[in-house]
N, C-alpha and C positions, 0 to 999 in steps of 0.2 A: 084559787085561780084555776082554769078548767084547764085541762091535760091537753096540748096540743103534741101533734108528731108532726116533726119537720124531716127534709134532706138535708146533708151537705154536700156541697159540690167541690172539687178541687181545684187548683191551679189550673187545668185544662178546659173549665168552664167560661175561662177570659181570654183562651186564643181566640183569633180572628178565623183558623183555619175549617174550627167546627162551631164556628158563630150559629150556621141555622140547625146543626143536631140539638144543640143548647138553645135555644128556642125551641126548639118541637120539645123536649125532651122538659122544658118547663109545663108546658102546655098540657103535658102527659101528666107531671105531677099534682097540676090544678083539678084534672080530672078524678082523680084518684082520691082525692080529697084531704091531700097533706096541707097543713097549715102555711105552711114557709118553706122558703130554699134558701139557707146559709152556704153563701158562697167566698172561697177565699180572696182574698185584696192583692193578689200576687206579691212581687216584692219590686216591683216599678213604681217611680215616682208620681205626683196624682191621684188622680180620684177616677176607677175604672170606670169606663163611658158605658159599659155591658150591662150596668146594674139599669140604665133607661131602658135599654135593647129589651132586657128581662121583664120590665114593667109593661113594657109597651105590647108584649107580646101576648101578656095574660089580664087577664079581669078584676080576680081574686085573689090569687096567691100572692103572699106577703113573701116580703124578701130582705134579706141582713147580708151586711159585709163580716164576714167572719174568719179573719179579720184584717180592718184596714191599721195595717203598722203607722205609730205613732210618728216614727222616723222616713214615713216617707209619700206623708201628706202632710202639709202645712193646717192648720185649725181652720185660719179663712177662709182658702182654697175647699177643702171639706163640708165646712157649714155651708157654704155658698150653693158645693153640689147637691147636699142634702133637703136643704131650701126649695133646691128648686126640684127635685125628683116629691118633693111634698106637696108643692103646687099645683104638678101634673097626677100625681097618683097619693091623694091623701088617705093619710094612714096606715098605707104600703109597705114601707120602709122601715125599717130599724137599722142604725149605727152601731155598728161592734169596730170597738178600738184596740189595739193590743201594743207591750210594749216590742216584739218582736225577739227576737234572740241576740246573742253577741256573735255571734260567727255573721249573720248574715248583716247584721245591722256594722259591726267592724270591717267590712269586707268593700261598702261604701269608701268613696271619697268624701274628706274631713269628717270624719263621723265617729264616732267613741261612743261604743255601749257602756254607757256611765249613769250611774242613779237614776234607774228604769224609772222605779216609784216616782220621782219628783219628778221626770220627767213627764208621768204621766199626769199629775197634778197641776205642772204649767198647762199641758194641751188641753185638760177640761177647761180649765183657766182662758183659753182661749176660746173654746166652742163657746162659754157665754161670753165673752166679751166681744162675739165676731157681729159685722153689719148685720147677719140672718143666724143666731145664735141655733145652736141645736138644742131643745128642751130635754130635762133630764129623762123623761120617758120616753124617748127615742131614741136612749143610746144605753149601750150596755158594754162592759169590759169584760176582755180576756183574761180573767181571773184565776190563778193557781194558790198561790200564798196564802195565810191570813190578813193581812194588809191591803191587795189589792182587791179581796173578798170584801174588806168592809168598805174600803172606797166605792164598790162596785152599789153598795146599801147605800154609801153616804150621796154620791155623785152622779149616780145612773138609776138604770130602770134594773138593773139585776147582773148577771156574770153567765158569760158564754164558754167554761172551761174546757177544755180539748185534751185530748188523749187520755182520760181519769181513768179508773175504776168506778165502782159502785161506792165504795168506801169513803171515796174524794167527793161523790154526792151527797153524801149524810155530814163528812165536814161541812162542805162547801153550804150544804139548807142553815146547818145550826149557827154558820157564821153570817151569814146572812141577814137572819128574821123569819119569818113566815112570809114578808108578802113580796119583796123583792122576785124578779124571776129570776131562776135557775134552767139553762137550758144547756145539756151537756152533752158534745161530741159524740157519739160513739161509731165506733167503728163493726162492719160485722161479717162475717166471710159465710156466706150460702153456700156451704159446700160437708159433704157427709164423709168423701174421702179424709182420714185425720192427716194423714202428709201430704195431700195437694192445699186442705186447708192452711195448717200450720207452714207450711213454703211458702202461703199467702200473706197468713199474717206477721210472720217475721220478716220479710223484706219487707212489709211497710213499718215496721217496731223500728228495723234495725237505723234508719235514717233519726226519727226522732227521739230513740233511748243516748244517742250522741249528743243532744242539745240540752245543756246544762239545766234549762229552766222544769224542762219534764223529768229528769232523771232525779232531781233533788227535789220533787214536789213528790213524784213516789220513795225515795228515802223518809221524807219526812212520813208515808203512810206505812212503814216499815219495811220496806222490801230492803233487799241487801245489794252489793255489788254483782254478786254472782248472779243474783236475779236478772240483771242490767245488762249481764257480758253477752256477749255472739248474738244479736239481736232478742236477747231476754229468754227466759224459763219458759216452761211450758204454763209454770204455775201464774207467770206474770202475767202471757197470753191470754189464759183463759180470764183472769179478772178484768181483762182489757178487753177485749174483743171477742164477744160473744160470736161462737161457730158453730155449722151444724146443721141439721136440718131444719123448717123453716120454724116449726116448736121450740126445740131448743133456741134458738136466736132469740125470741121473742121473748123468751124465760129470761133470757140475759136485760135485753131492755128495759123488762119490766122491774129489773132490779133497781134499776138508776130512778123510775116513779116511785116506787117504794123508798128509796131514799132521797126523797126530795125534793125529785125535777119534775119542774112543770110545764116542760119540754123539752123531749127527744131529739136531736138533729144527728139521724141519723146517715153513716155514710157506708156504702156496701164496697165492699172491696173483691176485684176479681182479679186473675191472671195480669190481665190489662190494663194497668192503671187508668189510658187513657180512650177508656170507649164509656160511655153512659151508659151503667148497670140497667138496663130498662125495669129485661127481668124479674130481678131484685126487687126494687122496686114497688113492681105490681103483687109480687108476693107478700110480702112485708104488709103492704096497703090492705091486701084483702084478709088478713089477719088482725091488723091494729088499729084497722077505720072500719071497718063492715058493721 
């Protein structure tokens, strides 16, 4: 499969409030010559309206829900909008599904994070059985586990794992196959200061080393508790989020191709969470597309 680099975009890419920076800011990315923008599915109910907005606004650049929570889109409602963003921009598109977490998915009216797996088995279950079914090569899952890895072989086009290591890449290839895609989050802080980095990247750790599903997918790659405590080690940091200047970043990337992925969705983290790394970006690009 040929090596593609992607973005990812966060939660902020679906406010209404910077609806046209996130349009120009796609636009940026198509030029540049990144394959895809994986963008999060927020945690609102539906099927976000931003991912046409995103189509409509670019040519070329492919685009994934990364990811749309099982619990908080219906399968028909889903295939229906993926159906129809196929119609207008074929081939566009890729569906990324996830089972979500317990805290946020508990945190819902009537709602019980309960047998994620089988749950996530009824909702494919559903994508084919809807009026406009989603084909299995247009959908891929948020895969951590060995279980939802092979689902990911069995039932999808491949597994869009988030917050890994490199280490989690070389599992995640071997469980897989070879030809399934593997395209794995990473995260990266542009920055040479080591405590303006590392301030960076532990308030963005510190949120998701809290959500059970990430903390015991790196127990299972050996890390410890201590590793896990005050927003995670230094040791944790560096196999998670490659920092640094624009060399070193790049070294870090290229570790997760080396181990298996066959694309990058990469996400730069600043100060800011919420302003679009342009930047970043453009540097990254002139490095891993030129």
């Amino acid at each position: 499969m040929t090596r593609r680099v992607s973005v990812w975009g966060g939660a902020f890419w679906l406010s209404r409030k910077v609806r046209e920076q996130a349009l120009d800011a796609a636009r940026e990315l198509e030029e540049l010559g990144y394959s895809r923008l994986w963008t999060s599915g927020g945690f609102k109910d539906g099927f976000p309206s931003v991912y046409g907005e995103l189509l409509a606004a670019t040519t070329t650049l492919e685009l994934a829900s990364g990811i749309i929570s099982i619990w908080h889109a219906d399968p028909e409602t889903t295939a229906a909008a993926v159906a129809d963003l196929e119609s207008r921009y074929p081939g566009r598109f890729l569906l990324g599904v996830g089972t979500s977490h317990a805290p946020v998915v508990d945190a819902r009216e009537n709602t019980s994070y309960t047998k994620p797996y089988s749950r996530m088995v009824e909702y494919l279950d559903g994508l084919d059985a809807a009026s406009t079914s989603v084909p299995t090569d247009r959908r891929v899952l948020a895969a951590l586990g060995p279980r939802m890895l092979k689902l990911s072989a069995e039932r999808a086009a491949g597994a869009h794992p988030y917050f890994v290591p490199p280490a989690h890449t070389a599992v995640a290839r071997e469980t897989l196959g070879s030809e399934p895609l593997l395209a794995p989050e990473v995260a990266v802080v542009l920055e040479t200061d080591e405590t303006v980095a590392r301030g960076i990247a532990r308030e963005y750790m510190r949120g998701y080393l809290a959500l059970p599903n990430y903390s015991n997918n790196l127990r299972r790659l050996g890390y410890t508790d201590e590793d896990l405590a005050d927003g995670g080690s230094d040791g944790l940091m560096d196999a998670l989020i490659p920092w640094g200047d624009l060399d070193s970043v790049v070294a870090g990337i290229e570790k997760h191709y080396a181990a298996g992925a066959d694309e990058v969705a990469i996400q730069v983290l600043t100060a800011d969470p919420f302003t679009f790394p342009s930047e970043g970006y453009r540097q990254l690009a002139s490095a891993l597309l030129s």
